[in-house]
C-alpha positions in Angstrom: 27.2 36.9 -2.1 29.3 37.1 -5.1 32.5 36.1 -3.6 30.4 32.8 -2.3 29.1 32.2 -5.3 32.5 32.3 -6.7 34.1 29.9 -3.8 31.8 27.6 -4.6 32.7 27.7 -8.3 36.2 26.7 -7.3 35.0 23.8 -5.1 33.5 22.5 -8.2 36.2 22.6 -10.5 39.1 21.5 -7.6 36.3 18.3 -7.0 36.3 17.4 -10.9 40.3 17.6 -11.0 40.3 15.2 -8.4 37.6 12.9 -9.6 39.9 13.7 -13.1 42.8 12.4 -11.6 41.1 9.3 -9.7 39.5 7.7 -13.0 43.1 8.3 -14.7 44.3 6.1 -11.9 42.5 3.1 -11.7 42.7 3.0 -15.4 46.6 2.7 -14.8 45.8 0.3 -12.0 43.2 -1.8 -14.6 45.6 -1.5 -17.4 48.7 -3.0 -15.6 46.0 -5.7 -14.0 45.0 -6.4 -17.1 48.5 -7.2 -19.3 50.1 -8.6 -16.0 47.7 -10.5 -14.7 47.7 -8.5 -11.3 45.3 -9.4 -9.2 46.2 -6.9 -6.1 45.7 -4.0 -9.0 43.0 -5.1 -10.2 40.7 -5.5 -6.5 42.7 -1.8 -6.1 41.0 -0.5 -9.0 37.4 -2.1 -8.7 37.1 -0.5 -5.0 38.2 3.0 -6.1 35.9 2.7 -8.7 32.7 2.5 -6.5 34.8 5.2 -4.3 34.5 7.6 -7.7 30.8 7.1 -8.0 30.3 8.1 -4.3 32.3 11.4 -5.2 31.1 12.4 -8.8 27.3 11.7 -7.0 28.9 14.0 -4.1 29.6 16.2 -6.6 26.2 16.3 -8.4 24.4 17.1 -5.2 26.8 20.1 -5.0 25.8 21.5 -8.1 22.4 21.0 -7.7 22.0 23.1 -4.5 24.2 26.2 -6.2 21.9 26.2 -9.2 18.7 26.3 -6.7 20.9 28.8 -4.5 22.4 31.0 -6.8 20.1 31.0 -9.8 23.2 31.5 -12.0 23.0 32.7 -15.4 25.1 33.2 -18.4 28.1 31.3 -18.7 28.2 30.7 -15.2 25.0 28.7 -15.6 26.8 27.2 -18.7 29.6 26.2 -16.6 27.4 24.4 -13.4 25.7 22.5 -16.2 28.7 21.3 -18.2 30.0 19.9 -14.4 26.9 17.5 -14.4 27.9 16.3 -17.7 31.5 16.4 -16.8 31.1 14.3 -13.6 29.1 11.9 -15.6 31.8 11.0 -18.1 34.1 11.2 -15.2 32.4 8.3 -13.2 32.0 6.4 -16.5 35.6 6.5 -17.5 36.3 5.4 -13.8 33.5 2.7 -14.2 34.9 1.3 -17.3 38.3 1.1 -16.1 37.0 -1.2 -13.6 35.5 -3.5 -16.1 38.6 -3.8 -17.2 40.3 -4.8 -13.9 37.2 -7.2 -13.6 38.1 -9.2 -16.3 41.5 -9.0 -14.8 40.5 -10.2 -11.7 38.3 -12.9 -13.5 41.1 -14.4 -15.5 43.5 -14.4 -12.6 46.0 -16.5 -12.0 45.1 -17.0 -15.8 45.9 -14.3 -18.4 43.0 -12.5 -20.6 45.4 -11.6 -23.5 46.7 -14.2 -25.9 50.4 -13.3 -27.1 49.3 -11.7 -30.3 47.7 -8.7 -28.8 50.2 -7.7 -25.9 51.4 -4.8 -27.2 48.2 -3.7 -28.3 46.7 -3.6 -25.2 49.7 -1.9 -23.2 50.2 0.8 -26.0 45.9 1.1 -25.4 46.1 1.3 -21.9 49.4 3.9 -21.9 47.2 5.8 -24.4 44.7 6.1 -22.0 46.5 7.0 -19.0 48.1 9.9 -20.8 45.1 10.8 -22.2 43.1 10.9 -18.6 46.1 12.7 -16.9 45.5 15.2 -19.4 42.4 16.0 -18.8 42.9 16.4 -15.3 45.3 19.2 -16.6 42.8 20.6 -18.8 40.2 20.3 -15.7 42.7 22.3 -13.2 43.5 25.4 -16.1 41.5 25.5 -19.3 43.8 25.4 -22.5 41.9 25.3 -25.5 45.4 24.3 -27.0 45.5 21.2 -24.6 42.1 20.2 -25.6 42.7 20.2 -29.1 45.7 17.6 -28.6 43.2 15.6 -26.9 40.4 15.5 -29.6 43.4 14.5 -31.9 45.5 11.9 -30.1 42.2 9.7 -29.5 42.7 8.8 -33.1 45.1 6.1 -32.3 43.1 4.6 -29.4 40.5 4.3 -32.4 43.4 2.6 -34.2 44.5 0.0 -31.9 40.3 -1.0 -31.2 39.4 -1.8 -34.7 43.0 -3.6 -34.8 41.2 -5.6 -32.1 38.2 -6.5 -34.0 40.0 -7.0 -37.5 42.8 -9.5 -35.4 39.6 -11.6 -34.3 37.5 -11.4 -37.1 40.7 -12.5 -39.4 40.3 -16.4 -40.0 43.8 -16.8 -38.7 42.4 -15.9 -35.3 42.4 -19.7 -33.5 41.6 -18.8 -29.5 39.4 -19.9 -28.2 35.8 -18.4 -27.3 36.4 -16.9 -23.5 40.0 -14.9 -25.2 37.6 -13.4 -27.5 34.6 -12.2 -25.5 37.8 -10.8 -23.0 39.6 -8.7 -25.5 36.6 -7.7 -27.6 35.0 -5.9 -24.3 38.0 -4.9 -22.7 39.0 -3.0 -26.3 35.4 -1.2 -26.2 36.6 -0.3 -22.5 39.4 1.5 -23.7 38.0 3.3 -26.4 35.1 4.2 -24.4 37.3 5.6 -21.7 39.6 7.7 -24.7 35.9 8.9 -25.7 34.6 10.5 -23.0 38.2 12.4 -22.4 37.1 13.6 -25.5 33.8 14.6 -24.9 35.2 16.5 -21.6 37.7 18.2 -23.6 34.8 19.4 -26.2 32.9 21.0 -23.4 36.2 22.4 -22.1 36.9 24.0 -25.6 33.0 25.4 -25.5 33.0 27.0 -22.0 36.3 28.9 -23.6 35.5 29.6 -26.7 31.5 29.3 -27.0 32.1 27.4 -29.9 30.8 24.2 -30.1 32.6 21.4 -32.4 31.0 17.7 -32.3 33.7 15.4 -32.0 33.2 11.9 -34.1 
């Protein structure tokens, strides 16, 4: 029974790698979309968005029938729980990575960045990407190292968002009213996204360490 219970375990975590590793890749799909105008990427990412949902609620079914199966306690009833959780941050990211190609797709043939903010948003969505393909890592073999380097590196995603808001709050800023609402959401979309690799990487460090840190 205990060898079952354990082979079920390992379902979980190989099912949140790949639901890991999908979310990371729409975002790179969204991101390039987004700051090329790509309107194949972006339909690409918006369909393997709604696939992720189907999964992560694939997922969440799984869970649920080990916890009324198993009754698992302990950490291993630590680590069923923190999957729910997990899964949930996992659709999100994926989910907000498809805003992101939305917009794309909205603009389209049009662009949704003016020239001033380029860079910022392809050094945001490269942040990202990085950031999502390491939590897959951190998903597939707990490093409390690796999650550390997470919770850190999301400081400059913070960075480049409230550059964002300060570039179209300045008075200097003269687009017009559709540039805004575009690169106002699609920053909170990146940060958001950067966030909840965060969050997964603080309940990665807790299920190690059983110590838990909030993370701002």
């Amino acid at each position: 029974m205990r060898q079952v219970f354990q082979e079920q375990l390992h379902e979980v975590q190989e099912r949140l790698v790949e639901i890991a590793g999908d979310a990371t890749q729409i975002m790179k799909h969204a991101s390039d979309a987004f700051n090329n105008s790509n309107v194949v990427l972006a339909d690409q990412a918006i369909a393997s968005a709604e696939l992720v949902n189907e999964k992560a609620l694939a997922l969440d079914e799984l869970v649920i029938r080990i916890l009324a199966k198993q009754s698992p306690v302990a950490r291993d009833l630590r680590i069923l729980v923190s999957a729910l959780r997990i899964s949930a941050s996992l659709e999100r990211m994926a989910a907000l990575a498809g805003h992101i190609a939305q917009i794309a797709r909205y603009r389209y043939p049009g662009s949704a960045i003016p020239e001033a903010l380029k860079g910022t948003f392809a050094e945001m969505g490269a942040l990202d990407y990085e950031l999502g393909k390491k939590v897959v890592k951190l998903l597939g073999n707990t490093d409390v190292d690796l999650a550390r380097s997470i919770q850190a590196e999301d400081a400059r995603v913070d960075e480049l968002h409230r550059h964002v808001f300060d570039t179209v709050l300045d008075d200097n800023w003269k687009e017009n009213a559709m540039f805004t609402v575009d690169v106002t959401l699609a920053s909170r979309y990146h940060e958001r996204f950067a966030d909840h690799v965060v969050d997964i990487s603080a309940k990665v460090s807790y299920l190690t360490t059983g110590e838990w840190n909030d993370v701002e």
